[in-house]
C-alpha positions, 0 to 999 in steps of 0.5 A, a space after each residue: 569507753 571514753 571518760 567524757 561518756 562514762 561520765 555521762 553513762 554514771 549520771 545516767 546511773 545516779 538518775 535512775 537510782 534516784 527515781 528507784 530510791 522515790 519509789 522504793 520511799 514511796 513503798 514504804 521502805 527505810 532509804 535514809 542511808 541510799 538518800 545519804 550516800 545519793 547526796 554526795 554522789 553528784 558533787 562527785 561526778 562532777 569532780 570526776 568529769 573534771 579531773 578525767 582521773 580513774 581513782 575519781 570515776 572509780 569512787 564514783 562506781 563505789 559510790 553507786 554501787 553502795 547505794 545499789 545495795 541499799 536499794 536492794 537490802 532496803 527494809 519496809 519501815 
């Protein structure tokens, strides 16, 4: 896959957590730390999609991934 589209394909990615994270608040679940980690991750692709480096869209996946698992492992409040 090209860089330009898994840039997208990552944005893509962070919308959709995104609109999880809203309904897993909406449910009552504790997403502080998810909402924490989301705020930096935007910023990041764009860094990411300018700088074209791995290491950068590789921080990104990271940081995704991070926010995957506090979704998952999320506790109601």
């Amino acid at each position: 896959m090209d860089k330009e589209k898994e840039i997208v394909s990552l944005q893509d990615y962070m919308d959709r957590l995104a609109k999880e994270l809203t309904e897993a608040r909406k449910h009552g679940k504790d997403t502080k730390i998810a909402e924490l980690i989301l705020a930096g991750v935007a910023p990041k692709i764009k860094y990411a999609e300018i700088s074209e480096d791995n290491i950068d869209i590789a921080l990104v996946k990271k940081q995704l991934a991070k926010i995957r698992y506090e979704l998952d492992h999320a506790e109601e409040k």
